[in-house]
C-alpha positions, 0 to 999 in steps of 0.5 A: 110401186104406186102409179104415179108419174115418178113410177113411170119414169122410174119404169122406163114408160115415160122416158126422161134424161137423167142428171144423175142416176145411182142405186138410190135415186135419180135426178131430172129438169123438171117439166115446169120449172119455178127457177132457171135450174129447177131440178127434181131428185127422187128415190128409186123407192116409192116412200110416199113422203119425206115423214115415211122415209126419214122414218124408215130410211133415214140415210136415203134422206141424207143422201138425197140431200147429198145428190142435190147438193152435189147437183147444186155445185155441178149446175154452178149454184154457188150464189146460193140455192133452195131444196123443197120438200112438200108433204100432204094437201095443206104442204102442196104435194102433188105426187104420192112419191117423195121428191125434193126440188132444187132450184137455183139461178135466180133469188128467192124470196121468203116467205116462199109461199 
């Protein structure tokens, strides 16, 4: 697994209080978050992006967007929400390791960024 922020938590060597945990993923707060419930949910496998592991595990994408969609309805989302995924430089990702946010409790506005 590569050294990232993500595989330390994973590891155990930063601890962190789990939302959800299952053999495919664990779910967390984020430590700076963009929305009164700004949750992020990663995969127990370090697939760098979202392009790597829809290509070569496409069903863990789909139940990635399965957790958070199960997070949204136990956070009381149900005004709406937004799950983010960003790939590469330009698409704003900051760690080498898949990830995808959820963010609700406020109104979001488009275009996001």
């Amino acid at each position: 697994m590569s050294d990232t922020v993500f595989s330390k938590i994973l590891s155990g060597e930063i601890p962190i209080d789990f939302l959800h945990e299952d053999a495919m993923c664990v779910a967390f707060n984020d430590i700076s978050p963009q929305a009164p419930t700004h949750i992020l949910v990663i995969p127990r496998h370090a697939y760098r992006n979202v392009a790597e592991a829809s290509e070569k595990d496409p069903a863990l994408v789909g139940h990635l967007m399965a957790v958070c969609s199960k997070l949204a309805r136990k956070h009381r989302l149900e005004n709406g929400f937004r799950i983010v995924t960003n790939q590469g430089d330009e698409g704003g990702q900051s760690v080498d390791h898949l990830h995808f946010h959820l963010l609700g409790g406020r109104a979001m506005q488009w275009p996001p960024g």
